[in-house]
C-alpha positions, -999 to 999 in steps of 0.1 A, spaced: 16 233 169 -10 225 145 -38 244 168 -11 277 162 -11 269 128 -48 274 121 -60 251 94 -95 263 95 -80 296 79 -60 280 49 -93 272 28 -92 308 15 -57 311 1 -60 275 -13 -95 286 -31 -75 317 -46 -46 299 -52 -70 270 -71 -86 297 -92 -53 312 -101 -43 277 -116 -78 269 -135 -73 306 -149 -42 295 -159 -54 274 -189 -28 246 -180 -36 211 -180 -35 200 -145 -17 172 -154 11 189 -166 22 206 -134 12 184 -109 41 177 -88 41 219 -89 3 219 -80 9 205 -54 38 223 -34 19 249 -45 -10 240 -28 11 236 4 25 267 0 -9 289 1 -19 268 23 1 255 58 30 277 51 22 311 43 -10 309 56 -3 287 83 26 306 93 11 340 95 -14 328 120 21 317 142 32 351 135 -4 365 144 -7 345 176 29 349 189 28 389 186 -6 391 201 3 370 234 -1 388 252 -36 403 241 -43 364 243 -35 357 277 -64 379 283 -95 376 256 -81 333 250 -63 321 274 -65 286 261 -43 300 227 -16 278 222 12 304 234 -8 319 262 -16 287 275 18 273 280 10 246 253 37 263 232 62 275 255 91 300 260 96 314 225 87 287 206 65 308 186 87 328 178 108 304 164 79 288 149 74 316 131 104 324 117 111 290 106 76 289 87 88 319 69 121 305 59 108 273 45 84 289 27 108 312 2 132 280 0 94 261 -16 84 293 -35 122 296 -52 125 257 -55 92 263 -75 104 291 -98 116 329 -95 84 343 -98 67 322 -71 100 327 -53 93 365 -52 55 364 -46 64 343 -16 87 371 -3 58 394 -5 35 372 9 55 368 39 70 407 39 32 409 45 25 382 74 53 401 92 40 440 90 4 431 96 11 416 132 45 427 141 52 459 156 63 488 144 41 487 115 15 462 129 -11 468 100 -39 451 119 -39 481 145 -53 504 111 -88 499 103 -81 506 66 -45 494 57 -49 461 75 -82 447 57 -57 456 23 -27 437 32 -47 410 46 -74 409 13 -40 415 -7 -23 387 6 -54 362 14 -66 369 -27 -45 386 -49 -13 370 -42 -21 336 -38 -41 337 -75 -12 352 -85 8 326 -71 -16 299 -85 -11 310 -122 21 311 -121 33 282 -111 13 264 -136 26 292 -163 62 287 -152 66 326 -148 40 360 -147 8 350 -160 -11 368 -186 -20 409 -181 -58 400 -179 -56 371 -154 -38 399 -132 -61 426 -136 -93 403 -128 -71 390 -95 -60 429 -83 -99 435 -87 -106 409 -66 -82 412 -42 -94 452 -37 -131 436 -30 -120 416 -6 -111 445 15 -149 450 21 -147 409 30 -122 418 62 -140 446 73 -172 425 76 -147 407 102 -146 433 124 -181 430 133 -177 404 157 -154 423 177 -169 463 175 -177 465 216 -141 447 225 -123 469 200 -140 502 208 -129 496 244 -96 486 237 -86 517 211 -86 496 184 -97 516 155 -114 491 129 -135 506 100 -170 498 124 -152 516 149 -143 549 132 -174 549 108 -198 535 129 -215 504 120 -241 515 94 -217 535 76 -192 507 77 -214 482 62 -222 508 31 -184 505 23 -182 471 28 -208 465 1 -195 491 -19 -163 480 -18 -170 441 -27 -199 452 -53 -181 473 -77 -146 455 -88 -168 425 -91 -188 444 -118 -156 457 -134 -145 422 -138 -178 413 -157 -173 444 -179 -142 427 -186 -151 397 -193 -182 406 -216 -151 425 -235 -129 400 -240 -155 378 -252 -168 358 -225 -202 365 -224 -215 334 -203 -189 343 -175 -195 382 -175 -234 372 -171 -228 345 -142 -207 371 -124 -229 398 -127 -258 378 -116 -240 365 -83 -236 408 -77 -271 409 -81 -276 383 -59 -250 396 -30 -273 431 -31 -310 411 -16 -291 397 12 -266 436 13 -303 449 23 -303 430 52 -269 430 62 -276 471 62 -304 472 82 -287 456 112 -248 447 106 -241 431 139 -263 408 137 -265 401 102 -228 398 92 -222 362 101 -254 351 80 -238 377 50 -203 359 57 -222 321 47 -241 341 19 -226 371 -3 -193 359 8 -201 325 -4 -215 342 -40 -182 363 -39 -156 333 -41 -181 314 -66 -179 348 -90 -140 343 -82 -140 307 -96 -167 314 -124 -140 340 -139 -116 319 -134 -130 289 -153 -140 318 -179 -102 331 -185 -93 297 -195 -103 302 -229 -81 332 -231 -51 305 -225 
C-alpha cells in the first residue's frame, strides 16, 4: 500500500504547501497542531491518494510497461485500489473540513482534480496541454493555497494568491519537461504529450518560456510592493535557470533530467525565497 501510495512524490506538495505557511506571516507556533494535519494533508493524502487513483486507472497500461506496480502485480488485489482510492479521497475532505472551510473546499478541488486527471471520461493526463495545468495547478497552486490558509484560519491575503497562481502557471512548463522521458513510448502509443505534438525542440522553447516569465512577474511584484532583496534573489535564480535553458535546448532528451536537478531546483528555491519575502507583508 505504501509502494501505491508513492511517497517519493509527496515532497512537492509539502514544499508548496511549506511556502504557503511561511508566506503566511504566522508564527509557527501558533498553528502547530494545524501545521501539521496540514502537512499530512499535502502530503500522504491528497498526494498520496492521487498516485492510488493514478495507478489503479492505468492497470492496465501497467501490466504491460511495470508489471511489478502494486495493482498489476497482484500485490494489491481485486479492487483494492479502487477502494484505496476512494477511501483516500474521503478522508481527506473529513481533514481539510476538520481543519476549516476554506481548506475544506481547497481539498474538494484538489481531489475533483486527482479524479479527472486519471479517470476516464475526462482523463486530463491523455491532453498534452490540459494535463501538465491540473497537475502544476494542483501539485503548486493549491497546496500554497492550502498552506496559507490554514495558518490564516481562512483565504489568505490577495498578493500571496497572485504570486501562488503565477507559480502554479510556471509549473506547467515543470510537467512538460516530464514527458521527456517517455516521447518514443508515447509517440507509439497515441499519447499526445506537448514533445509529441510540438516536437521536442519546440517543446522545450515553451517549457522555458513558460517557467521563465511568471517567475519574472513575481519579481516585478515584489520589487512593487517593497521587497526589493526578494524581487532581486528571484530574478537572479531566472537568470540563472536561462545558462543551463541553453543546454537543455540544444538537446532536450538528454538534458532534461540534468535541467530537472538544476532549473527545477532554482525554480522551487525562487518559490520559497518569495515566500519568506511576503512575510513582511503579514
Amino acid at each position: 500500500m505504501l509502494t501505491l501510495l508513492k511517497p517519493v512524490t509527496w515532497f512537492p506538495p509539502m514544499w508548496a504547501f511549506m511556502c504557503g505557511v511561511v508566506s503566511s506571516g504566522v508564527p509557527l507556533a501558533d498553528r502547530l497542531g494545524f501545521l501539521i494535519a496540514g502537512m499530512m494533508l499535502a502530503g500522504p493524502l491528497v498526494c498520496g491518494n492521487s498516485q492510488a487513483i493514478n495507478d489503479w486507472f492505468d492497470r492496465h497500461v501497467d501490466a504491460i510497461n511495470e508489471p511489478d506496480r502494486p495493482i498489476p502485480s497482484g500485490r494489491v488485489p481485486g479492487r483494492w485500489g479502487l477502494y484505496i482510492a476512494v477511501a483516500g479521497s474521503i478522508i481527506s475532505l473529513g481533514v481539510g473540513f476538520a481543519i476549516n472551510t476554506v481548506v475544506g473546499w481547497a481539498t474538494v478541488l484538489g481531489v475533483f482534480l486527482a479524479w479527472i486527471y486519471s479517470a476516464p471520461p475526462i482523463r486530463a493526463k491523455a491532453n498534452g496541454w490540459w494535463g501538465p495545468l491540473v497537475c502544476a495547478a494542483a501539485y503548486e497552486g493549491l497546496t500554497w493555497f492550502t498552506g496559507a490558509a490554514v495558518m490564516v484560519g481562512g483565504v489568505p491575503d490577495s498578493r500571496i494568491i497572485a504570486v501562488l497562481c503565477l507559480y502554479a502557471l510556471g509549473a506547467h512548463g515543470i510537467m512538460v519537461l516530464n514527458d521527456f522521458k517517455a516521447v518514443e513510448g508515447d509517440r507509439v502509443s497515441g499519447v499526445r504529450s506537448i514533445p509529441v505534438m510540438l516536437g521536442e525542440r519546440r517543446a522545450a522553447h515553451l517549457a522555458c518560456w513558460t517557467m521563465a516569465i511568471p517567475q519574472l512577474i513575481v519579481a516585478l511584484l515584489l520589487s512593487r510592493w517593497g521587497l526589493i532583496f526578494p524581487a532581486a534573489l528571484v530574478a537572479f535564480s531566472v537568470a540563472s535557470q536561462f545558462v543551463f535553458m541553453q543546454k537543455l535546448i540544444a538537446n532536450p532528451a538528454r538534458e532534461a533530467p540534468l535541467y530537472n536537478a538544476t532549473g527545477v531546483s532554482l525554480y522551487v528555491l525562487g518559490m520559497l525565497t518569495a515566500a519568506i519575502g511576503m512575510r513582511g507583508l503579514a
